[in-house]
C-alpha positions in Angstrom: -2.9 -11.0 -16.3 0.6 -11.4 -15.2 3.0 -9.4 -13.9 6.6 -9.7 -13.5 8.0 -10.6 -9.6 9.2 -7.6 -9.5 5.6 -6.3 -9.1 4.4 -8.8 -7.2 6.8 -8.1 -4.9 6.0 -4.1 -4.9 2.1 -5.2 -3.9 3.1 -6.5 -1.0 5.5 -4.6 0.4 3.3 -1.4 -0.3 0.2 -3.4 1.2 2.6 -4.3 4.1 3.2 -0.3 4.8 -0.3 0.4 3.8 -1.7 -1.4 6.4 0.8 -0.1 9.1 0.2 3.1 8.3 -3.2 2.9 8.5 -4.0 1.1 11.6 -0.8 2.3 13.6 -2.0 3.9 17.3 0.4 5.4 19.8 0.7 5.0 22.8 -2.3 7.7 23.7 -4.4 5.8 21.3 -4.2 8.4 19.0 -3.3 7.7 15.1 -0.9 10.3 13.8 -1.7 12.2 10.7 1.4 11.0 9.2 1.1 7.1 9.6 -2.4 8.3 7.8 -1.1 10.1 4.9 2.0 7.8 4.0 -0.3 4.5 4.4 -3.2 6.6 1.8 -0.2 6.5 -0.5 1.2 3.6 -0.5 -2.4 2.1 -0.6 -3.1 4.4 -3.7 0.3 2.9 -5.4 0.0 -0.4 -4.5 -3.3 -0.7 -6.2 -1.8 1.1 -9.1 0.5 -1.7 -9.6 -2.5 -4.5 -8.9 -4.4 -2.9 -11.3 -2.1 -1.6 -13.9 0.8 -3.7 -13.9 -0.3 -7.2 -13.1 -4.4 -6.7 -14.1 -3.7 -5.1 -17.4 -6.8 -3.2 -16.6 -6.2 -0.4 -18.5 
C-alpha cells in the first residue's frame, strides 16, 4: 500500500469528474450520453490508479 501524492491526487480528481459525469441532468431532466460515457471513464481510470498504483493489487 502506498502511493505517491501524485496518485492520490489523480483519485480524486477522476472520482470528482466521475461522479459529475455520472449524476449530471439538464435542465429537461435528461442525462446526456456524454456526461455518461466520460464519467464511465474516468470511473474506470480512477479505480485503475486505486487499485494498481496505491493497492499494489496486481
Amino acid at each position: 500500500m502506498g502511493g505517491d501524492l501524485v496518485d492520490w491526487i489523480a483519485v480524486i480528481v477522476l472520482a470528482g469528474i466521475a461522479w459529475h459525469g455520472l449524476t449530471y441532468r439538464d435542465e429537461d431532466g435528461e442525462r446526456p450520453w456524454v456526461h455518461l460515457l466520460f464519467g464511465c471513464i474516468a470511473l474506470l481510470f480512477c479505480l485503475r490508479f486505486l487499485f494498481f498504483d496505491i493497492l499494489d493489487v496486481m
